[in-house]
Wavefront OBJ file of the C-alpha trace (Angstrom):
o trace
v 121.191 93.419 78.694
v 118.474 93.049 81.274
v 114.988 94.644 80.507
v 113.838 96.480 83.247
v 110.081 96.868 83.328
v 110.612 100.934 83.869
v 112.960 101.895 81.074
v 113.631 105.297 82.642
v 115.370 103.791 85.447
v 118.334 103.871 86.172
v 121.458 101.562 87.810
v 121.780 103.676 91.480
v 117.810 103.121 92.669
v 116.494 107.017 91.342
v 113.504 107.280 88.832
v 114.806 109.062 86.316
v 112.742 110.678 84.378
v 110.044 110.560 87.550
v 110.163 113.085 88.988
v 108.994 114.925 85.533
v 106.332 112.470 85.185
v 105.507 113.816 89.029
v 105.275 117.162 88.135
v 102.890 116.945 85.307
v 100.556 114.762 87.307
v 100.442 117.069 89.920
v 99.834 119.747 87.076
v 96.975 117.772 85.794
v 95.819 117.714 89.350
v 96.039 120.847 90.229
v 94.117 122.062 86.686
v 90.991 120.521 88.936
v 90.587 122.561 90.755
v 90.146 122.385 94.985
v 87.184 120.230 94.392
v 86.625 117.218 91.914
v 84.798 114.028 91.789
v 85.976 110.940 91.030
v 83.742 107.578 89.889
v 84.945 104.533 89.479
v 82.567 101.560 88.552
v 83.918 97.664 88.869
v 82.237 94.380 87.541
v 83.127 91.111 89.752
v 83.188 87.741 88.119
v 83.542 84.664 90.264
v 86.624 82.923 88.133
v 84.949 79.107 89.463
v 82.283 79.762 86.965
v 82.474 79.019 83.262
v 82.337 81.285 80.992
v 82.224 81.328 77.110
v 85.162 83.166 75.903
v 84.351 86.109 73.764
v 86.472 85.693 70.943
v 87.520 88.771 68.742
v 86.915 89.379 64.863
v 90.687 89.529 64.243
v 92.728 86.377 65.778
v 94.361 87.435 69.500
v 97.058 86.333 71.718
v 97.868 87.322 74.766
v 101.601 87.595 76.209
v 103.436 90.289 78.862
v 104.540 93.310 78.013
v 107.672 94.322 76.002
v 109.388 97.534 76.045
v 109.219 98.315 72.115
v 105.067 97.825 72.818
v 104.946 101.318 74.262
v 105.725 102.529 70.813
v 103.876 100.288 69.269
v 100.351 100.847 71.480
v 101.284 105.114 71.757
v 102.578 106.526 68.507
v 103.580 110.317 68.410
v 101.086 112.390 67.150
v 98.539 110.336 69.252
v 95.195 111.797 70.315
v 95.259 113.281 73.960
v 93.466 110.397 75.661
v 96.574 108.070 74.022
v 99.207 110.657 75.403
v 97.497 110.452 79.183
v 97.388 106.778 78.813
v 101.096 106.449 77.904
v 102.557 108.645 80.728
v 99.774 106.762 83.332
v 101.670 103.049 81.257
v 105.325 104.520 82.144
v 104.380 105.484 85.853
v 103.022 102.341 86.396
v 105.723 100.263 84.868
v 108.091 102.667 87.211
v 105.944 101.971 90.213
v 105.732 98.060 89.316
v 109.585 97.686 88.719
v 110.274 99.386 92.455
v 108.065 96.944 94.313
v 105.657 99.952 94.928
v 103.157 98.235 92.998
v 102.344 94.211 92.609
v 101.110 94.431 88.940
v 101.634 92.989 85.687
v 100.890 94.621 82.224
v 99.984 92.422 79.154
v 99.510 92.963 75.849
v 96.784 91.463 73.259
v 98.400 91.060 70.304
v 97.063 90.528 66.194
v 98.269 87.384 65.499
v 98.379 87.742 61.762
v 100.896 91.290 62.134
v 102.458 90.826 65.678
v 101.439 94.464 66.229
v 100.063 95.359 69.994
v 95.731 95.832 69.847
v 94.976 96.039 73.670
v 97.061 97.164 77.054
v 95.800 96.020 80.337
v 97.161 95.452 83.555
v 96.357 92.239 86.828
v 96.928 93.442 89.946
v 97.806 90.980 92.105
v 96.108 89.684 95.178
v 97.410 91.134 98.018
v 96.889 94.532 96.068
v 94.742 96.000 99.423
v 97.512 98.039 100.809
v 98.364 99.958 98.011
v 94.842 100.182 96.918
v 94.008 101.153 100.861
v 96.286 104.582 100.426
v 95.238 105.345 97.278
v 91.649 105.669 98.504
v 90.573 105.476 94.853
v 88.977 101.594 94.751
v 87.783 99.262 97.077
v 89.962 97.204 99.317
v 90.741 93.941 97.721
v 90.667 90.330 99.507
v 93.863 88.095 99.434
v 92.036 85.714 96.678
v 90.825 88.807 94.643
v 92.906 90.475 91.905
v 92.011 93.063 89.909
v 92.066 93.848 85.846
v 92.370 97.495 85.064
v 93.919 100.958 83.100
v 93.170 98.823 79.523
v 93.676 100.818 76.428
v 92.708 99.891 72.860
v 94.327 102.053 70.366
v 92.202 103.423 67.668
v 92.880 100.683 64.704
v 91.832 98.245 67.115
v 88.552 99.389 68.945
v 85.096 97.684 68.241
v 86.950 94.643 66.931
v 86.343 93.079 70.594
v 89.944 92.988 71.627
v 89.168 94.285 74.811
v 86.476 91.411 75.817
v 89.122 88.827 74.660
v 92.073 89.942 76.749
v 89.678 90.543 79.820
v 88.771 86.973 79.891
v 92.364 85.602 78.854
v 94.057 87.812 81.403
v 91.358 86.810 83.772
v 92.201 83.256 83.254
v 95.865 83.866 84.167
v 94.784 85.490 87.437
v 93.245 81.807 88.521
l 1 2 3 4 5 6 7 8 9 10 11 12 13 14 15 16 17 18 19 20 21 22 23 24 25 26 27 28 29 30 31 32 33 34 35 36 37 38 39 40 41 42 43 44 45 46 47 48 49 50 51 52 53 54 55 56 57 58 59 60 61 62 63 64 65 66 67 68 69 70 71 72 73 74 75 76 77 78 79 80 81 82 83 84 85 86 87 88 89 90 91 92 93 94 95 96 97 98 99 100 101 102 103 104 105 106 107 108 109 110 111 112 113 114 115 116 117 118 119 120 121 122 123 124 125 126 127 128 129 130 131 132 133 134 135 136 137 138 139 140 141 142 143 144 145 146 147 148 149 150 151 152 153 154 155 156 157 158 159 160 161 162 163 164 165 166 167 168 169 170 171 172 173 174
């Protein structure tokens, strides 16, 4: 069995579950209103410069994304920022597994339990295009990449996860 990236998939090309995933963005969307504002806010860091790596209070390591993490990072019952964050995860694992978008997801995980702490994904250089349609963040250079959509469930937040996989992640974007 092969694992495809976008478990809703399927075989013949079509998105599966998708098009429902669509609809309820549009939803959200629409909920708006006519008029909204959007902010985002990025940090640069100039990867030929050493850093000191932040290092978490629980021992970290950092590996790709599995399909049982999804599970694992967005248990039912979740709080409604978890549920949003899950259904943007699936899209973009859909999007990534069709070519539409050149990104990888990884996943910080507690050494000691195995158990996922921190989502995040690297888009890759050579990102602009999409990024250019989008309209929603600046165009990115062909030696730039981009870290972004990280999640930390609740278990897991102020223990500096997030710090940890931003430089190890960054380090795999060299």
């Amino acid at each position: 069995m092969t694992f495809k990236p976008y478990p809703h998939a399927r075989g013949d090309g079509s998105l599966g579950d998708g098009l429902a995933m669509l609809r309820a963005r549009v939803a959200r969307r629409i909920a708006l209103g006519p008029y909204s504002r959007r902010v985002s806010i990025g940090f640069g860091r100039n990867l030929s410069v050493a850093i000191e790596p932040p290092v978490a209070k629980i021992p970290v390591r950092l590996r790709d994304f599995r399909p049982d993490d999804l599970a694992a990072l967005f248990p039912s019952g979740g709080d409604e920022a978890a549920k949003r964050e899950r259904d943007d995860v699936e899209w973009r694992l859909r999007a990534a597994a069709h070519g539409v978008l050149p990104s990888r997801c990884y996943v910080l995980e507690e050494v000691r339990s195995g158990r996922p702490c921190h989502v995040q994904w690297l888009t890759d250089p050579g990102y602009g295009d999409a990024v250019r349609r989008s309209g929603a963040l600046p165009v990115l250079a062909a030696d730039e990449a981009m870290l972004e959509n990280a999640f930390t469930p609740k278990g897991f937040r102020g223990l500096g996860a997030m710090a940890a996989a931003v430089y190890l992640i960054a380090e795999r974007a060299r």
